[in-house]
C-alpha atoms as one frame of an Amber mdcrd trajectory, in Angstrom:
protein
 -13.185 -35.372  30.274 -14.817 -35.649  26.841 -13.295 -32.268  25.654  -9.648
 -34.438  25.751 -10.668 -36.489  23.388 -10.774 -33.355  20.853  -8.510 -31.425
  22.137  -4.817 -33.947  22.622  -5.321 -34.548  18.649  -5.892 -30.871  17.963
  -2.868 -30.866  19.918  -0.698 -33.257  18.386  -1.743 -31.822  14.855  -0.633
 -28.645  16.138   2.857 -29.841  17.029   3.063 -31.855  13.710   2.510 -28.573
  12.114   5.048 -26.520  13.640   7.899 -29.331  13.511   7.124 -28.991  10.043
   7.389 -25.268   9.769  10.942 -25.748  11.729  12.150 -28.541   9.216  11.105
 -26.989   6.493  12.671 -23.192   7.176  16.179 -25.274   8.409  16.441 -27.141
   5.597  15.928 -24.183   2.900  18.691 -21.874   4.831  16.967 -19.793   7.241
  19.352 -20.018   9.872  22.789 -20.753   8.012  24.443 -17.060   9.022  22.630
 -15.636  11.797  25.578 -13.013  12.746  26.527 -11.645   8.816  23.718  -9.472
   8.261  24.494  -8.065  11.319  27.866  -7.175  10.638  27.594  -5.645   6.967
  25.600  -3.240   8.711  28.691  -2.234  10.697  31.242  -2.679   7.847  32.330
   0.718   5.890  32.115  -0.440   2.379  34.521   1.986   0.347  33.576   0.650
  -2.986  30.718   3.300  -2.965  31.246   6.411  -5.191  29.700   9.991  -4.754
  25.897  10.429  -6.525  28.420  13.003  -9.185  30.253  10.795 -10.677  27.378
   7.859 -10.154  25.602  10.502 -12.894  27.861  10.429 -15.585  28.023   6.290
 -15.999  25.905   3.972 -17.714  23.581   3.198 -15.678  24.301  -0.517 -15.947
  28.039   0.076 -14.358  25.806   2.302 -11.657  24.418  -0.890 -10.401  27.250
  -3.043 -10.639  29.594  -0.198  -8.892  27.805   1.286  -5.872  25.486  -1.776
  -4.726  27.655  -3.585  -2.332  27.850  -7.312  -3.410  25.640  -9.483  -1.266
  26.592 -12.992  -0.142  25.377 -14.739  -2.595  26.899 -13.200  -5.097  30.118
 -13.280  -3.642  29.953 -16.968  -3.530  29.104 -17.098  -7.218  32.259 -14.933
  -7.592  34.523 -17.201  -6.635
């Protein structure tokens, strides 16, 4: 009987801690698009070019060219 006297506020810390955790991840965006990651996987992104004619660009248009945009950036876009 003693041990509940350590163990329901070890207990009630713990549950403190992960309501926390939970707050803390919804509130900085973990769960705002649970399916799009999903689908750019599936999505055929044409805006890629063959490694050739990557090669003969400056490698600053490289980047901007064949990366597809995530979404963030798209939103910054627009």
């Amino acid at each position: 009987m003693d041990i509940l006297y350590l163990l329901i506020p070890i207990s009630l810390i713990f549950v403190a801690v992960i309501a926390w955790v939970f707050i803390w991840s919804v509130k900085s965006g973990q769960y705002d698009d649970m399916e799009g990651p999903a689908h750019e996987i599936l999505m055929d992104n044409d805006s890629i070019q063959p490694a050739e004619e990557a090669d003969k660009q400056n490698p600053d248009e490289i980047n901007t060219q064949t990366r597809p945009q995530t979404r963030s950036e798209e939103n910054q876009d627009n």
